[in-house]
LUMKE-923235 format. One line per 5 residues: number of its first residue (from 1); their letters; for each residue x, y, z of N, C-alpha, C. Coordinates in Angstrom, 2 decimals, always signed. Example, Ala and Ser with C-alpha at 12.3 -4.5 7.8 and 13.67 -1.06 7.14 Angstrom:
<rs>
1 = AS = +13.19/-5.69/+7.80/+12.30/-4.50/+7.80/+13.20/-3.30/+7.80  +12.85/-2.25/+7.08/+13.67/-1.06/+7.14/+12.90/+0.03/+7.87 .
</rs>
This chain:
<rs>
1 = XXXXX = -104.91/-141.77/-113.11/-105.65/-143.01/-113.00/-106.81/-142.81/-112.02  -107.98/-143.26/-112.37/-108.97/-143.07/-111.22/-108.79/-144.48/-110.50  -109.95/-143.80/-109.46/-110.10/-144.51/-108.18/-110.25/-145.81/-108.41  -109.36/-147.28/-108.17/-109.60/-148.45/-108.09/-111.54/-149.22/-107.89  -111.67/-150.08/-108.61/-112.98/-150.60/-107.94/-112.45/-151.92/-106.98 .
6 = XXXXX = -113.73/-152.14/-106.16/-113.73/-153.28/-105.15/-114.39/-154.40/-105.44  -113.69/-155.55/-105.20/-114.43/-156.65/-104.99/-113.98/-157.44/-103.48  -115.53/-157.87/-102.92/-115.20/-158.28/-101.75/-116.14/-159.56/-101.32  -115.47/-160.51/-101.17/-115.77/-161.58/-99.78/-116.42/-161.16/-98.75  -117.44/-161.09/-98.41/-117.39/-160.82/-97.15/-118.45/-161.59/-95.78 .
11 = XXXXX = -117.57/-161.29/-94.73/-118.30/-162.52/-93.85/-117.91/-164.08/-94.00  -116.62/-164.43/-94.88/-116.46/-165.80/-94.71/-116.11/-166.73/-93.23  -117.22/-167.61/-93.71/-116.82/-168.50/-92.16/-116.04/-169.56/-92.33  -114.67/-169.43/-91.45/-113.97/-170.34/-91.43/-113.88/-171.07/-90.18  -113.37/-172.68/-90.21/-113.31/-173.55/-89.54/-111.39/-173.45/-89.25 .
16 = XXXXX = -111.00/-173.10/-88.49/-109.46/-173.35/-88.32/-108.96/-173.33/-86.97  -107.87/-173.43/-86.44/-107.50/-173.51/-85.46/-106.41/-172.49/-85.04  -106.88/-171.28/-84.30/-105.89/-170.11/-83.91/-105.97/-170.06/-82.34  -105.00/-169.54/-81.78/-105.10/-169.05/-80.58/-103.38/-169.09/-79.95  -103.74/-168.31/-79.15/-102.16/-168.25/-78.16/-101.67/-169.38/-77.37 .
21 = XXXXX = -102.82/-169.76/-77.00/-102.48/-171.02/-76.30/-102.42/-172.32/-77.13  -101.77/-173.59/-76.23/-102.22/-174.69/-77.23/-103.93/-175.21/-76.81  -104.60/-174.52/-75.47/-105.81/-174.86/-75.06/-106.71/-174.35/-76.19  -106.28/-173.16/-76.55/-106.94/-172.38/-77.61/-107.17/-172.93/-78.98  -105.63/-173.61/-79.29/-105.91/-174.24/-80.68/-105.71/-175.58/-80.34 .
26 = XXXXX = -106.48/-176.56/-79.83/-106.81/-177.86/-79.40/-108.07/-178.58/-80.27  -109.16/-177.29/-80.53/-110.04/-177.36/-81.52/-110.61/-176.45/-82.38  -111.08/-177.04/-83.36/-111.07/-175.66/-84.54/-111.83/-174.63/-83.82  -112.25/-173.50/-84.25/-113.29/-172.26/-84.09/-113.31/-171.87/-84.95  -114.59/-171.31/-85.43/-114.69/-170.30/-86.49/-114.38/-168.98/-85.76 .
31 = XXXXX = -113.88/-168.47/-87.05/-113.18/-166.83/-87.40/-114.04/-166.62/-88.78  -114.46/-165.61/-88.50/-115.08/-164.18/-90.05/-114.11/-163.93/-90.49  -114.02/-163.79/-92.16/-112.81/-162.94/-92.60/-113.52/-162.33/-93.63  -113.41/-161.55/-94.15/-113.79/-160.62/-95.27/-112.31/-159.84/-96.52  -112.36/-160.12/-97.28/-111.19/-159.63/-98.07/-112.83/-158.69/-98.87 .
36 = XXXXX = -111.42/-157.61/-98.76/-111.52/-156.56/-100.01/-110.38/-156.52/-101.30  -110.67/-156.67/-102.76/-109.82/-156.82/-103.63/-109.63/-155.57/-103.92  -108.85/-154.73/-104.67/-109.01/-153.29/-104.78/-108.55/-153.95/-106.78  -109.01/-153.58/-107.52/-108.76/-153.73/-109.00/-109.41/-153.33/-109.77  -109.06/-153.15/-111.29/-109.78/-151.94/-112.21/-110.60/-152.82/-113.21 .
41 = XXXXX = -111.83/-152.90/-112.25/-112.92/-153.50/-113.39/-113.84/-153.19/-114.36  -113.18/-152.21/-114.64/-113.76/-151.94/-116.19/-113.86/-152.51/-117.38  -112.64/-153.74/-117.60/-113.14/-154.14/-118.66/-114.10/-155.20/-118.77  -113.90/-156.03/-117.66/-115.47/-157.04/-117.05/-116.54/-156.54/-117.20  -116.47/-155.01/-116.48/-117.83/-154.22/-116.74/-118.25/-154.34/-118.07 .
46 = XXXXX = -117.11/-153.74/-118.74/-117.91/-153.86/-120.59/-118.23/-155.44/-121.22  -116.78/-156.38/-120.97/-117.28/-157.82/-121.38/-117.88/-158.87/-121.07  -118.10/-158.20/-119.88/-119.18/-159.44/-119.16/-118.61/-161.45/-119.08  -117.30/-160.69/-118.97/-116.63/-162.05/-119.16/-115.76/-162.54/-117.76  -115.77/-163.91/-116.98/-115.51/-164.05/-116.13/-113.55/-163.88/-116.24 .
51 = XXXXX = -112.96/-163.96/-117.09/-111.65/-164.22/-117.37/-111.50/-162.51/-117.54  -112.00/-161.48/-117.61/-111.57/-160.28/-117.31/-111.84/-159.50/-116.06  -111.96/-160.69/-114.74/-112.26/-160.25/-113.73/-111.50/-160.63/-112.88  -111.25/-160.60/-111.57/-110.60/-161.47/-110.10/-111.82/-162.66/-110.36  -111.28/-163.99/-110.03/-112.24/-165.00/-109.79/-112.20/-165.14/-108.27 .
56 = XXXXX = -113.75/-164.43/-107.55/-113.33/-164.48/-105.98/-113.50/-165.82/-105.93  -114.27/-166.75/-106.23/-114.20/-167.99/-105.84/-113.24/-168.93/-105.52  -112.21/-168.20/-106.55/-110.89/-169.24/-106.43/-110.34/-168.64/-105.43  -110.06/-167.20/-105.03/-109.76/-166.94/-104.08/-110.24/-167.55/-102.48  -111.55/-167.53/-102.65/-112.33/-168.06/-101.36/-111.87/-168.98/-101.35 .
61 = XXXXX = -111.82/-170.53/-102.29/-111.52/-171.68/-101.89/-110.01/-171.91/-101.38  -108.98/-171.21/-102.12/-107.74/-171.11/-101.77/-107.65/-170.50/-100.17  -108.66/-169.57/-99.97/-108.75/-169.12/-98.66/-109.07/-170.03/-97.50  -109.91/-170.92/-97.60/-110.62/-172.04/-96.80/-109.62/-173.29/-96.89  -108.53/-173.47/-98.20/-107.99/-174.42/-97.93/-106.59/-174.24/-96.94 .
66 = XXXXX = -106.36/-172.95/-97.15/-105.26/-172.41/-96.47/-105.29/-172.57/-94.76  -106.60/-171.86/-94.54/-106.99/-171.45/-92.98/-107.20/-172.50/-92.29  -108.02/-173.59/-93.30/-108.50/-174.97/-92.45/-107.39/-175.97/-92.04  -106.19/-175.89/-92.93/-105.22/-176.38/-92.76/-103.99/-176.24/-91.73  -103.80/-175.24/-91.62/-102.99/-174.57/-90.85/-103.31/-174.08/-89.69 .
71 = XXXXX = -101.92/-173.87/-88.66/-102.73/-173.77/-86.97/-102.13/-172.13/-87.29  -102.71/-171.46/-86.50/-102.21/-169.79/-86.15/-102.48/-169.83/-84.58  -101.38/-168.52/-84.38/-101.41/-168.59/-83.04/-101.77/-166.65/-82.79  -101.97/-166.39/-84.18/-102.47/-164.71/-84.22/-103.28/-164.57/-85.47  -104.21/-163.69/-85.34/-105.31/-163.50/-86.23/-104.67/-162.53/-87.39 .
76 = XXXXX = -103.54/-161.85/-86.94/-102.71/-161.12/-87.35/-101.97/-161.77/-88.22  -101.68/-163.10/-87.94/-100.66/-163.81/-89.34/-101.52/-164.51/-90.00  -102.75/-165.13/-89.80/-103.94/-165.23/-90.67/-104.40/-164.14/-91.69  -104.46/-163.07/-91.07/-105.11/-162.44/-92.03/-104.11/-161.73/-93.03  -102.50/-162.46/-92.85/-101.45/-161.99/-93.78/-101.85/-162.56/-94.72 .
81 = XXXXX = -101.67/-163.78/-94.38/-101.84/-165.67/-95.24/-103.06/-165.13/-96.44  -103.89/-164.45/-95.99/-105.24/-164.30/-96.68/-105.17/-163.35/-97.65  -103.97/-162.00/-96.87/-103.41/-160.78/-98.05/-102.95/-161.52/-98.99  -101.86/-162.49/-98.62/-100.73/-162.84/-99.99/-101.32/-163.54/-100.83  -102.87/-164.58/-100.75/-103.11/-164.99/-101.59/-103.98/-164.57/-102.23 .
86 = XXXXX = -105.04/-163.14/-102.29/-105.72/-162.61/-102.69/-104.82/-161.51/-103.82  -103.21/-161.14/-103.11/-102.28/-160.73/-104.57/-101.66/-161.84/-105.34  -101.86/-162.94/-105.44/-101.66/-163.38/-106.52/-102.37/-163.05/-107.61  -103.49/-162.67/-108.07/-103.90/-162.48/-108.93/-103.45/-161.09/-109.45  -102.47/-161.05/-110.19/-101.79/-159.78/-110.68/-103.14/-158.68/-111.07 .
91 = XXXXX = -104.03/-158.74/-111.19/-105.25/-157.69/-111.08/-105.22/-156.95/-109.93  -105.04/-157.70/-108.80/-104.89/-156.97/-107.33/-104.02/-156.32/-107.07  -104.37/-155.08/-106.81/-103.41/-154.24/-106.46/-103.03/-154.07/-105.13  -104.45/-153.86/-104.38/-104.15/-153.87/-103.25/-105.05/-154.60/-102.48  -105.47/-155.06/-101.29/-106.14/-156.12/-100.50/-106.21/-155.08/-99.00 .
96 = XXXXX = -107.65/-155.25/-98.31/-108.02/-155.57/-97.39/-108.59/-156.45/-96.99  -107.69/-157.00/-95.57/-108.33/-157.90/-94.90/-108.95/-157.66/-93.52  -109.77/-158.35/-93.30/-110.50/-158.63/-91.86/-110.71/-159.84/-91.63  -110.15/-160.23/-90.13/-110.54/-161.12/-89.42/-110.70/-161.01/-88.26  -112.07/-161.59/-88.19/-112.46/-161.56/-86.30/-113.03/-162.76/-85.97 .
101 = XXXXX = -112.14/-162.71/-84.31/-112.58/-164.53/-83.86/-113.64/-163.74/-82.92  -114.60/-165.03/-83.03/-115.72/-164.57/-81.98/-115.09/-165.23/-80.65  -115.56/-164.46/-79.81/-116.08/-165.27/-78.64/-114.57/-165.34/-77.63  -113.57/-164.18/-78.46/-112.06/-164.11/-77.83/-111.92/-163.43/-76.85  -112.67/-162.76/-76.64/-112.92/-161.66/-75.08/-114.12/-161.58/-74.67 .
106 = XXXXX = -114.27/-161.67/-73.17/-115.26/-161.74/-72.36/-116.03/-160.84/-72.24  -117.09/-160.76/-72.79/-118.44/-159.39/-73.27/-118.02/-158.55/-74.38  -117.15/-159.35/-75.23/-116.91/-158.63/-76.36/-117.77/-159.24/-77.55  -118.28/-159.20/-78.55/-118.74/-160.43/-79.90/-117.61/-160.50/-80.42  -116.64/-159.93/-80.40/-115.56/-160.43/-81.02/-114.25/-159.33/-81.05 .
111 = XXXXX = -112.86/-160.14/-81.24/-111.69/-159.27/-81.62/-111.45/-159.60/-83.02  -110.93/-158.18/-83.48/-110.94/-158.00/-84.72/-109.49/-157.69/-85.12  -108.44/-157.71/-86.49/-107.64/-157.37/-87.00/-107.99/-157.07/-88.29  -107.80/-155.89/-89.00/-107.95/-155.63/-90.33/-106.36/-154.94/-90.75  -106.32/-155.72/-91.78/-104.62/-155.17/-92.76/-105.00/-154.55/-94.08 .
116 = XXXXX = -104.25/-153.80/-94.74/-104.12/-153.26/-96.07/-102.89/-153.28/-96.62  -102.41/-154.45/-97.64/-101.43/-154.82/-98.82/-101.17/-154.13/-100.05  -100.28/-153.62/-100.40/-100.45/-153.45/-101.72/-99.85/-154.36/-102.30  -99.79/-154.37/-104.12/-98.65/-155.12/-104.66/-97.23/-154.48/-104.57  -96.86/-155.86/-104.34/-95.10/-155.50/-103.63/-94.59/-156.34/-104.79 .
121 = XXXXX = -93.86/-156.77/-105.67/-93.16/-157.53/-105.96/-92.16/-158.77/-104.77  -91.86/-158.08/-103.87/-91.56/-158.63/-102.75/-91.89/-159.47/-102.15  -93.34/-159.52/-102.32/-94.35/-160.45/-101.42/-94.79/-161.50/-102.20  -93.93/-162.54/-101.73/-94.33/-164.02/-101.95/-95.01/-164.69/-101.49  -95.86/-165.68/-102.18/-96.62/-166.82/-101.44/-95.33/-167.90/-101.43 .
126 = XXXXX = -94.94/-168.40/-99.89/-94.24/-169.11/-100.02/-94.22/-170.31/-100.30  -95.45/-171.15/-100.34/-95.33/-172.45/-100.36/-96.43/-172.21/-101.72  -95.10/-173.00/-102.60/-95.59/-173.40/-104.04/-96.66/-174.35/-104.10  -97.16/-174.83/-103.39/-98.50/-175.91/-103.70/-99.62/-174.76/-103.60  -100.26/-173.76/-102.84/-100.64/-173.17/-102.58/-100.65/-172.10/-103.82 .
131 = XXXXX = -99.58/-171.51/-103.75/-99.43/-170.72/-105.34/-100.19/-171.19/-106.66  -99.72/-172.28/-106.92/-99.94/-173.20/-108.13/-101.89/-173.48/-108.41  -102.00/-173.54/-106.59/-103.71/-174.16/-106.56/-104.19/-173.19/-107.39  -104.00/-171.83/-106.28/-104.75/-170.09/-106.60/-104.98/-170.55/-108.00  -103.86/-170.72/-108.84/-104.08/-170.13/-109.98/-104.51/-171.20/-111.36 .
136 = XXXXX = -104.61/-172.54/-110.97/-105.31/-173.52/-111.50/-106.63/-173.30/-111.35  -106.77/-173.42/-109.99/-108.64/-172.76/-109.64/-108.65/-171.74/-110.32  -108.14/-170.83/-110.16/-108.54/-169.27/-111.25/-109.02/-169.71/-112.78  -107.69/-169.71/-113.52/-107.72/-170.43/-114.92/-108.93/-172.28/-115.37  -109.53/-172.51/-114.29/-110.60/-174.02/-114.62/-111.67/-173.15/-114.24 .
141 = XXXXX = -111.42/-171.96/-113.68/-113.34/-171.85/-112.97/-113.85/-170.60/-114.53  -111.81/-169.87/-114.96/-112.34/-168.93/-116.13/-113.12/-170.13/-117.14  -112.21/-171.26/-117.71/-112.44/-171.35/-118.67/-113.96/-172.22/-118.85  -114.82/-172.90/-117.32/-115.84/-173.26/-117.40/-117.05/-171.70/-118.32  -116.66/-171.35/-117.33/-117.59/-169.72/-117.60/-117.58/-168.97/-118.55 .
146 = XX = -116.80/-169.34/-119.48/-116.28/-168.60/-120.80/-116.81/-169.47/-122.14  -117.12/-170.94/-121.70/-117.56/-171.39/-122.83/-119.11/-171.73/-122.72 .
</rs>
């Protein structure tokens, strides 16, 4: 099998609330995240069709609804949250993530965490509302684009 292709997010700005402290997450901050999809787009390449691709969009929005919602207290379990829902799309094989909060260390621009997922069968999205969105958004944004 050759080398996987990439699709990537990158630079998303999110509004959410992380930190160690509760001073920390008292109010939102933006955090950067960037996902890398790792999947074999060749046949998109030939059909030029949005339904033979990852729909990053649905991903992104599932991403923004996730992060904005939820408090973290590590950039590290954020940027899990962001792996597991970028493998739902059984195309994904594997996922990199990045996230960096600005402004978390003093003369730093920022601290950073980056992860790499593969598909696990193992790895669940646990909360079925979330699951269900991914893949409604996926399947309404294919079938606008297809007709």
């Amino acid at each position: 099998m050759s080398a996987l292709d990439k699709l990537r997010i990158r630079d998303l700005r999110v509004r959410c609330r992380v930190g160690v402290t509760a001073e920390e997450r008292r109010l939102p901050q933006d955090v950067v995240i960037t996902v890398t999809m790792h999947v074999d787009l060749q046949k998109a390449c030939r059909s030029d069709r949005l339904g033979d691709t990852v729909d990053y969009k649905a991903v992104k929005k599932a991403v923004l609804a996730e992060c904005e919602k939820k408090t973290f207290r590590l950039i590290e379990r954020m940027a899990q949250r962001v792996a597991e829902l970028a493998l739902v799309d059984s195309r994904v094989l594997q996922v990199d993530v990045i996230v960096q909060k600005q402004g978390a260390l003093r003369f730093a621009r920022c601290s950073e965490v980056e992860i790499s997922r593969e598909k696990n069968p193992e790895v669940r999205i646990q909360n079925p509302e979330v699951k269900s969105r991914v893949r409604k958004m996926g399947a309404g944004e294919r079938r606008k684009q297809d007709e």
